[in-house]
BAZA-919736 format. One record per residue (C-alpha): chain; x negated, y, z; residue in three letters. Coordinates in nm, 3 decimals. Example, Ala and Ser with C-alpha at 12.3 -4.5 7.8 and 13.67 -1.06 7.14 Angstrom:
<dodos>
> A,-1.230,-0.450,0.780,ala .
> A,-1.367,-0.106,0.714,ser .
</dodos>
This chain:
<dodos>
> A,-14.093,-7.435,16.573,unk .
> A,-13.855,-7.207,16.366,unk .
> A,-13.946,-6.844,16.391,unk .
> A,-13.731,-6.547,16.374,unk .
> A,-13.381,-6.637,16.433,unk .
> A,-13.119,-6.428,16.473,unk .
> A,-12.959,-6.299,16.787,unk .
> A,-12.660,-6.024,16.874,unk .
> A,-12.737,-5.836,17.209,unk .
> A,-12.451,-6.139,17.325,unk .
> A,-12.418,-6.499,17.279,unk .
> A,-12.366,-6.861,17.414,unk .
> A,-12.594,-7.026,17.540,unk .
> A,-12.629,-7.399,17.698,unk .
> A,-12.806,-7.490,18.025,unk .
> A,-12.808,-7.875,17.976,unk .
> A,-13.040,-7.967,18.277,unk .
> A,-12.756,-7.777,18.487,unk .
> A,-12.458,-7.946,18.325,unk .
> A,-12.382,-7.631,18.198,unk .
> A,-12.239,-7.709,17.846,unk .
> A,-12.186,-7.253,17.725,unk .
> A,-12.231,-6.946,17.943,unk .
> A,-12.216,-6.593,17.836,unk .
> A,-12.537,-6.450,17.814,unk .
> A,-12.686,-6.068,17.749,unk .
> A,-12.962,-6.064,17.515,unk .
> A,-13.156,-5.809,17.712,unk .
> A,-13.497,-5.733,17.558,unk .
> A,-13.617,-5.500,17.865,unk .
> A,-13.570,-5.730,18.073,unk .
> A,-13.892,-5.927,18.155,unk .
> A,-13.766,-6.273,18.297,unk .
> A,-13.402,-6.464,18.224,unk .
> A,-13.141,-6.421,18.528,unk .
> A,-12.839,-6.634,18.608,unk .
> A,-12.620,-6.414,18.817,unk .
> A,-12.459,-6.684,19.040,unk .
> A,-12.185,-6.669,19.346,unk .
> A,-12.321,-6.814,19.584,unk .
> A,-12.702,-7.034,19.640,unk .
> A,-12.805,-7.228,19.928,unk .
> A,-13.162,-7.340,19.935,unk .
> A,-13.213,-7.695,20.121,unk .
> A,-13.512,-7.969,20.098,unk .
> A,-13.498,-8.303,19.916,unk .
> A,-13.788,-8.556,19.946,unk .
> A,-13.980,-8.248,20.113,unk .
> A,-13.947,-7.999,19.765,unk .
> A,-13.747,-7.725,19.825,unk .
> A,-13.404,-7.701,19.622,unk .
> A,-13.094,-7.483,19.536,unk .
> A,-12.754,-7.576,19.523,unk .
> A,-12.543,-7.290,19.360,unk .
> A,-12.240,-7.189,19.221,unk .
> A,-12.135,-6.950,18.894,unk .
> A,-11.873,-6.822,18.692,unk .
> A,-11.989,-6.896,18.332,unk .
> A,-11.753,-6.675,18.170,unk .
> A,-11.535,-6.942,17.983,unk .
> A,-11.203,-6.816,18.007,unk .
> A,-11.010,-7.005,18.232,unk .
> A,-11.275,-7.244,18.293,unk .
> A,-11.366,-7.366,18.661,unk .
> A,-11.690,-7.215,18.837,unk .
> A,-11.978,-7.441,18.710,unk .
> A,-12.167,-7.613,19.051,unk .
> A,-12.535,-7.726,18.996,unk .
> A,-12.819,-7.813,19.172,unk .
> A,-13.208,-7.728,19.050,unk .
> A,-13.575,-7.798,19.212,unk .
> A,-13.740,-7.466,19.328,unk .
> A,-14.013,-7.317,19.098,unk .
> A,-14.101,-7.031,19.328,unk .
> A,-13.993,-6.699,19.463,unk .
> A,-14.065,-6.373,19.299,unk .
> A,-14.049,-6.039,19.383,unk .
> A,-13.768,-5.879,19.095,unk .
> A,-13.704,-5.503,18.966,unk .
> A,-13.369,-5.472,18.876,unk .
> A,-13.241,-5.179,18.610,unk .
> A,-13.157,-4.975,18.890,unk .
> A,-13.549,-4.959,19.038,unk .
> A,-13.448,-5.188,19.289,unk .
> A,-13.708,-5.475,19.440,unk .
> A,-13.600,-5.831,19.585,unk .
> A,-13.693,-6.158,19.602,unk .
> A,-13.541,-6.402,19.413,unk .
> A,-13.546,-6.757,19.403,unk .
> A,-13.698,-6.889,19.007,unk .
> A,-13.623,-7.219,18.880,unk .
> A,-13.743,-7.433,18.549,unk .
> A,-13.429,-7.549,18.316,unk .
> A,-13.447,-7.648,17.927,unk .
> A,-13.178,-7.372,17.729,unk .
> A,-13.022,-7.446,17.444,unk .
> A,-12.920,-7.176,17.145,unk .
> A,-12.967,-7.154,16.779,unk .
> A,-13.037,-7.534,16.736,unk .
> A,-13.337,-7.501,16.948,unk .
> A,-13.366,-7.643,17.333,unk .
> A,-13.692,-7.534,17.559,unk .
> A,-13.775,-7.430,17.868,unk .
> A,-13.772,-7.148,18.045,unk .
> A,-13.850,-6.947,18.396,unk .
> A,-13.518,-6.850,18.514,unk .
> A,-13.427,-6.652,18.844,unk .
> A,-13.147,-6.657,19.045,unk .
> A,-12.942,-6.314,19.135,unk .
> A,-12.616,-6.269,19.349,unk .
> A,-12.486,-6.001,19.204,unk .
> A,-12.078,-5.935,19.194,unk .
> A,-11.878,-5.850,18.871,unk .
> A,-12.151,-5.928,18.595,unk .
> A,-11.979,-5.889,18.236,unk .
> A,-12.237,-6.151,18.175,unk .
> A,-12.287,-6.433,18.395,unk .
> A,-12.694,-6.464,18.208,unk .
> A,-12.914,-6.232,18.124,unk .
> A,-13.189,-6.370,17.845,unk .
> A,-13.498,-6.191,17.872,unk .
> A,-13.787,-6.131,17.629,unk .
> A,-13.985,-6.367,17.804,unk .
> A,-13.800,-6.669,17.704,unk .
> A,-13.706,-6.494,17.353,unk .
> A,-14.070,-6.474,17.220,unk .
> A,-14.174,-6.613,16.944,unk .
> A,-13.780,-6.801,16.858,unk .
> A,-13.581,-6.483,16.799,unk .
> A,-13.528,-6.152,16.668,unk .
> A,-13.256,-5.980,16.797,unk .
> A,-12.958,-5.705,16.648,unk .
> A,-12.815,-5.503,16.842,unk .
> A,-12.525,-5.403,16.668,unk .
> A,-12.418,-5.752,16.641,unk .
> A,-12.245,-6.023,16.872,unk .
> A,-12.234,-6.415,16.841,unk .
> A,-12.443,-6.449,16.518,unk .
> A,-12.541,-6.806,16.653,unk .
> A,-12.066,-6.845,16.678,unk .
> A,-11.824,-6.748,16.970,unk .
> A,-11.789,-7.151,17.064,unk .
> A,-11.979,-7.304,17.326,unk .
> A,-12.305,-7.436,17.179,unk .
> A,-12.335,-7.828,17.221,unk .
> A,-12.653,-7.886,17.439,unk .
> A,-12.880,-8.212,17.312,unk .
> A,-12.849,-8.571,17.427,unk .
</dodos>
């Protein structure tokens, strides 16, 4: 695996296993884990696993909210910046950016007027990226395309 690629504190990012083909992500080194901030979630069962069904804006201009659907990896208790504690609901989904697609723990937070719709933690960044913070869209400002 490439080492040591380049980051600004913002870029776009693919969810492919969502459908998701770019969303506007934070690269936020405090944070521990990777959080979609979504609109709305609704956990149900299917074939007795537990699932969510849930709704974002992906920041696209003028794009419609993005629907998807995602097994269940657990629930987690979650410290936000502000010292706050909640549970949130964590799911598995491959993310692509830079070239490279993997996997990666990401947790589910309904929280209104994000300036960025995903928040890519240091957890997920390990090892693939370094990151500089005084630059923006070093991987380009166009959606990414996700891998077949």
């Amino acid at each position: 695996m490439p080492k040591s690629l380049p980051l600004g504190w913002r870029e776009w990012l693919a969810l492919p296993d969502l459908g998701i083909t770019a969303v506007r992500a934070k690269v936020d080194t405090g944070a521990r884990s990777s959080s979609l901030h979504v609109e709305s979630q609704e956990s149900f069962e299917r074939d007795g696993v537990e699932w969510v069904r849930f709704v974002l804006d992906t920041g696209r201009y003028h794009a419609p909210q993005a629907q998807a659907e995602a097994r269940v990896l657990e629930r987690r208790k979650v410290t936000d910046s502000g010292g706050h504690r909640s549970e949130r609901i964590f799911i598995r989904t491959r993310l692509h950016l830079a070239g490279l697609d993997w996997l990666a723990e990401v947790n589910l937070a309904q929280r209104r007027n994000m300036l960025f719709p995903m928040l890519l933690g240091r957890t997920a960044l390990a090892g693939r990226f370094v990151v500089d913070p005084a630059a923006s869209f070093l991987q380009g400002e166009h959606a990414p395309v996700p891998p077949q």
